[in-house]
C-alpha positions as CSV (number, residue, x, y, z in Angstrom):
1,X,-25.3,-31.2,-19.8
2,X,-22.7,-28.9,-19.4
3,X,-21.4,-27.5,-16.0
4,X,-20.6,-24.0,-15.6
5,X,-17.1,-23.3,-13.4
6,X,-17.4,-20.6,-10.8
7,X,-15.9,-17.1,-12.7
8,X,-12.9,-16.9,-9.6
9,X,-11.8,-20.3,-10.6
10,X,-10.3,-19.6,-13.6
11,X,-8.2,-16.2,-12.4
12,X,-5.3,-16.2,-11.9
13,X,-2.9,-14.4,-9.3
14,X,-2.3,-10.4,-11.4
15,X,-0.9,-9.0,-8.0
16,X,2.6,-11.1,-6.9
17,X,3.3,-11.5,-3.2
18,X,6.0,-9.1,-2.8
19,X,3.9,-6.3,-4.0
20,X,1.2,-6.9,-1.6
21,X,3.9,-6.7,1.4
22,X,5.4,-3.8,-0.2
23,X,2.6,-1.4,0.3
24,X,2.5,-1.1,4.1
25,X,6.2,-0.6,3.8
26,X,5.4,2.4,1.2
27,X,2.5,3.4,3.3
28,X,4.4,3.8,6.4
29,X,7.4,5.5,4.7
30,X,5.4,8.2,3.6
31,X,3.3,9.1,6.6
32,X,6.8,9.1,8.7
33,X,8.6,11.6,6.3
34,X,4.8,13.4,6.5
35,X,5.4,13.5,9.9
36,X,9.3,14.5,10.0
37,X,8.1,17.4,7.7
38,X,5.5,18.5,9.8
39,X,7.9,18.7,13.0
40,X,10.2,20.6,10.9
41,X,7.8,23.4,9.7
42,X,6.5,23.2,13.4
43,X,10.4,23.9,15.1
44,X,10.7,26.8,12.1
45,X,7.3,28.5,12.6
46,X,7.9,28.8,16.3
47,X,11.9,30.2,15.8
C-alpha cells in the first residue's frame, strides 16, 4: 500500500528568520514617524 505524507511535511521554510523579525521593526517605524507627523501638523495648526 502506499502511505500518503501529511502536505506541511514536505514545505519548506519561503519566509527566512530575519524577515519575520524585521516587520515589527518596520511596523513600529512607521506608526512613530505617523505619530511625529501628526504632532507636527498638531503644533502648526494651533500657531
Amino acid at each position: 500500500m502506499v502511505r500518503y505524507k501529511p502536505a506541511r511535511a514536505d514545505r519548506k521554510k519561503k519566509a527566512p528568520s530575519g524577515l519575520r523579525g524585521a516587520i515589527p521593526c518596520i511596523v513600529m517605524l512607521v506608526s512613530g514617524m505617523a505619530l511625529f507627523f501628526l504632532l507636527l501638523y498638531a503644533i502648526l495648526r494651533g500657531a
